[in-house]
C-alpha positions as a Markdown table, in Angstrom:
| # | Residue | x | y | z |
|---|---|---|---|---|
| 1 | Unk | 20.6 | 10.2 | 12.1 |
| 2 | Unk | 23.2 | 9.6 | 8.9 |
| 3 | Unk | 21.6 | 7.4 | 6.8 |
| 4 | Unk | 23.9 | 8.1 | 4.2 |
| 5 | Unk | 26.3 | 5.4 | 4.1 |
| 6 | Unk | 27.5 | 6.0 | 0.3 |
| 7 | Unk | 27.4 | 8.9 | -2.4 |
| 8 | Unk | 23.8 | 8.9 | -4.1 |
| 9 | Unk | 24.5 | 7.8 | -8.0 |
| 10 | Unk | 21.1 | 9.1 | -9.9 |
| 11 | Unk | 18.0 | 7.5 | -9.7 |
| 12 | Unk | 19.4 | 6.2 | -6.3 |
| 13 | Unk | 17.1 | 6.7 | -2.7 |
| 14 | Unk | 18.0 | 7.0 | 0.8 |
| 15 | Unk | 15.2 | 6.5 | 3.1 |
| 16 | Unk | 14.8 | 7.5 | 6.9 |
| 17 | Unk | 11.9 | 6.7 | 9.4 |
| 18 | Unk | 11.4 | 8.0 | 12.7 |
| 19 | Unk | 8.2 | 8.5 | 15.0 |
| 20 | Unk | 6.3 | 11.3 | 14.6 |
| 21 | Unk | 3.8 | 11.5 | 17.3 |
| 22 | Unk | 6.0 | 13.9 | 19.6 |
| 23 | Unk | 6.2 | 17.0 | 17.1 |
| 24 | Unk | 3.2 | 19.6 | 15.2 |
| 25 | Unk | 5.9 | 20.0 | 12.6 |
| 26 | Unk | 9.3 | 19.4 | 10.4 |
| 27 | Unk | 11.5 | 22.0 | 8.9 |
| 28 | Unk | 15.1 | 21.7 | 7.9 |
| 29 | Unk | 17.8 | 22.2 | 5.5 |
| 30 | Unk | 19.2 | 20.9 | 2.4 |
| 31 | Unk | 22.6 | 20.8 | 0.0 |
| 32 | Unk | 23.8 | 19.0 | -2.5 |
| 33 | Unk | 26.2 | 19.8 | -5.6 |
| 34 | Unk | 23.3 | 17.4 | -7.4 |
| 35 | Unk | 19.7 | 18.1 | -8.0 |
| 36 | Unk | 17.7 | 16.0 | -5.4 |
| 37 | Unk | 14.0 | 15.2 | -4.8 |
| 38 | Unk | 13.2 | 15.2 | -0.5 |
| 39 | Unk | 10.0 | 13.3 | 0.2 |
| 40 | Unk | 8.4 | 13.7 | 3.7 |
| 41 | Unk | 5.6 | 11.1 | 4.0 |
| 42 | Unk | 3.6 | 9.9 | 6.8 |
| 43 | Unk | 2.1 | 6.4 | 8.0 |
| 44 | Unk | -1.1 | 6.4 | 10.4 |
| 45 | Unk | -0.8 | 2.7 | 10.8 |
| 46 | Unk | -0.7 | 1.4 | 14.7 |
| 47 | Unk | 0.4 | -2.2 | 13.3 |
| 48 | Unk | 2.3 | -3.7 | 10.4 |
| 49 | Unk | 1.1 | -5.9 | 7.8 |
| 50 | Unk | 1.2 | -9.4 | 9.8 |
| 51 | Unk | -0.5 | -7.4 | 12.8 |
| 52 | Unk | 2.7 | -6.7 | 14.8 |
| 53 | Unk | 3.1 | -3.4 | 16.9 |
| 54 | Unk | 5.4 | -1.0 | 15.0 |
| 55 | Unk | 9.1 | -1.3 | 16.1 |
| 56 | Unk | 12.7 | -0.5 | 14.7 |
| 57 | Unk | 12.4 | -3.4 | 12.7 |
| 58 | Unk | 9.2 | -3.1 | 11.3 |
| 59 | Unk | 8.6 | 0.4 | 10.7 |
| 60 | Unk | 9.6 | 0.7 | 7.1 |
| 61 | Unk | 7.2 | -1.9 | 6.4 |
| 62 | Unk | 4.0 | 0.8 | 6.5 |
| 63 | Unk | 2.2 | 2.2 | 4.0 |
| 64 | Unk | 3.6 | 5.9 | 4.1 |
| 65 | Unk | 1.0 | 7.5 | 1.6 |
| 66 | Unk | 0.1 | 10.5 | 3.6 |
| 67 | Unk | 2.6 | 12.9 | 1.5 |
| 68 | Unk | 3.1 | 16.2 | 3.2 |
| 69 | Unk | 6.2 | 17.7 | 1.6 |
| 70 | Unk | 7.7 | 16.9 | -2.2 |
| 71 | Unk | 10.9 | 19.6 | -2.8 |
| 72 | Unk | 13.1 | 19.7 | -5.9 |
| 73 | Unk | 16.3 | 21.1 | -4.5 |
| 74 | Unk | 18.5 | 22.9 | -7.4 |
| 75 | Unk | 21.8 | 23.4 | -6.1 |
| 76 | Unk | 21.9 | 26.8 | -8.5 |
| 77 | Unk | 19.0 | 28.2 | -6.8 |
| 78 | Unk | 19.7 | 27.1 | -2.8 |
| 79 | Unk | 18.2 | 29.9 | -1.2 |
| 80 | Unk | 15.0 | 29.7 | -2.6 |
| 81 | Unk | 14.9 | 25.3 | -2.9 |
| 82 | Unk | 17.4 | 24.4 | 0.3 |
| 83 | Unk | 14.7 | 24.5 | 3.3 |
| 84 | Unk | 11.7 | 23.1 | 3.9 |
| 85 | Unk | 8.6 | 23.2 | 6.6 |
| 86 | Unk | 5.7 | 20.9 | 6.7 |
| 87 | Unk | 3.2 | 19.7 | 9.1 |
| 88 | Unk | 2.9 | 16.3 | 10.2 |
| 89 | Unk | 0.0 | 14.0 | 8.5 |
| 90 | Unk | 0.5 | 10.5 | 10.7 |
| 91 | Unk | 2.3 | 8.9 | 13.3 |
| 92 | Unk | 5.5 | 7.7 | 11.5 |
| 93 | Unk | 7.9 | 10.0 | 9.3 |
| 94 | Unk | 9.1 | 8.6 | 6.0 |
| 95 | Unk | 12.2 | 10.7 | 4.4 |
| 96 | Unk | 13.3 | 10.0 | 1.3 |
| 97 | Unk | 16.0 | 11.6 | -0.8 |
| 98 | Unk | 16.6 | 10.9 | -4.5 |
| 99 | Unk | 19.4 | 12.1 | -6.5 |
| 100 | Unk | 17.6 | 13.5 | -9.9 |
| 101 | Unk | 20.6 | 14.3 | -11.7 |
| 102 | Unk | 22.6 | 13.2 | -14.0 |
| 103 | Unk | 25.9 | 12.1 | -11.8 |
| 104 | Unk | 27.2 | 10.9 | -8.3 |
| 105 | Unk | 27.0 | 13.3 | -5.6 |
| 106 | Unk | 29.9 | 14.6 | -4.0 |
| 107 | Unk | 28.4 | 16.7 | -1.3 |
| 108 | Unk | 25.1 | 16.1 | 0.2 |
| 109 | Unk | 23.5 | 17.1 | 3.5 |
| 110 | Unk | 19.7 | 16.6 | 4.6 |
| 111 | Unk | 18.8 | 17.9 | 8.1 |
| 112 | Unk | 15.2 | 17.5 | 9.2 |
| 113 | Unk | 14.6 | 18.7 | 13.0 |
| 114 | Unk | 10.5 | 18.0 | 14.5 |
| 115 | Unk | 9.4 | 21.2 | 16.5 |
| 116 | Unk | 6.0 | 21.6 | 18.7 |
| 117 | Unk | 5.6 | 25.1 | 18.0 |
């Protein structure tokens, strides 16, 4: 899923959600020419706020505050900040990706794959 519709100026977010429930874990791969701050947060939440079944629709309305994974990618140092691996902490996935530097990105890729073993 591309949920990057746009170059990231700083301070700007992307966010992603996606069910969880089918995967033990996360891992994936990330690069930028800009510094960026990935977020992979969880919701355990089985309805929304006016009591409606999570959907599509609804899903970014949770409370995703079980944090399982915060990385500061450098693009200097991608080999050591450009994968991650986490295990999951709820039902829903939350990704969010925020450009902490100091200009627009130019290049910026953010793969994150679930895995049961």
């Amino acid at each position: 899923m591309n949920k990057f519709t746009e170059p990231l100026r700083p301070g700007q977010s992307v966010y992603a959600y996606h069910d969880a429930q089918p995967f033990t874990r996360f891992y994936g791969s990330i690069a930028a020419d800009c510094p960026l701050e990935v977020t992979l947060s969880f919701s355990n939440e089985e309805v929304d706020g006016d009591g409606n079944y999570v959907t599509d629709d609804n899903i970014s309305s949770l409370h995703y505050d079980a944090e399982a994974l915060r990385q500061l990618y450098d693009p200097a140092k991608q080999a050591a900040t450009g994968k991650f691996f986490c295990t999951i902490f709820g039902r829903y996935l939350r990704v969010q990706v925020k450009n902490t530097g100091d200009k627009v990105t130019a290049e910026q890729r953010i793969f994150v794959r679930g895995s049961v073993f």
